[in-house]
C-alpha positions, 0 to 999 in steps of 0.5 A, a space after each residue: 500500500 505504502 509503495 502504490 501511494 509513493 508511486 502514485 505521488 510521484 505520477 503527479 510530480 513534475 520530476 517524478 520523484 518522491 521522497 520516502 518518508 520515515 516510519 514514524 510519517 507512515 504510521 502518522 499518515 496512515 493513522 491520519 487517513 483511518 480518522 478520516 474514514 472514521 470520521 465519514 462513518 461517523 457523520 453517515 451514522 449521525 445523519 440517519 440517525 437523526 433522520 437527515 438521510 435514508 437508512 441504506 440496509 446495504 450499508 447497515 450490513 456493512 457497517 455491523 460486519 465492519 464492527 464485528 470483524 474488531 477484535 475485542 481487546 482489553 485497553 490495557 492489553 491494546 496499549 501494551 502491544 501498541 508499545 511493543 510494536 512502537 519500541 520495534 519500529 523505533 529499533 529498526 529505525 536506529 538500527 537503519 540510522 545506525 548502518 547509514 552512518 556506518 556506511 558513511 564513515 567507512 566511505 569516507 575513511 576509504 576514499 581518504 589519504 593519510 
């Protein structure tokens, strides 16, 4: 998913380049979008509920199978794996950093003379 929306970034680009954004912005990002859906539901639901839109039976069904494929998980247990996953990526991305300085002293210390 990450690389089909880079890609179609960079079909609108007047260099058709993009820049690869980090973890961090992807999980932001992706968090951003999931809001937005959420936020549209929500707004659908508020209107037939208060009348302002026709139920859609179809949409009913959808919406009841979208909530019960959700896991149902304790907060505290929810918290504790959001964590966990967060410390990964945090891991990774110092391990990446980490190798791309690694990659950058040893360059360096090749190409120079004593």
């Amino acid at each position: 998913q990450i690389g089909l929306n880079l890609m179609q970034r960079g079909k609108s680009a007047k260099s058709r380049t993009v820049a690869i954004s980090s973890g961090m912005e992807q999980v932001e990002t992706a968090c951003d979008s999931l809001l937005s859906m959420l936020n549209v539901i929500q707004a659908y639901v508020n209107d037939v509920v208060n009348g302002e839109k026709p139920a859609d039976p179809a949409m009913g069904r959808f919406l009841m199978n979208l909530v019960s494929t959700v896991p149902k998980i304790d907060p505290e247990e929810f918290e504790n794996m959001l964590n966990s996953n967060m410390k990964d990526l945090l891991m990774v991305i110092y391990l990446s950093n980490l190798t791309k300085t690694q990659l950058t002293v040893t360059e360096k210390l090749s190409t120079s003379k004593f």
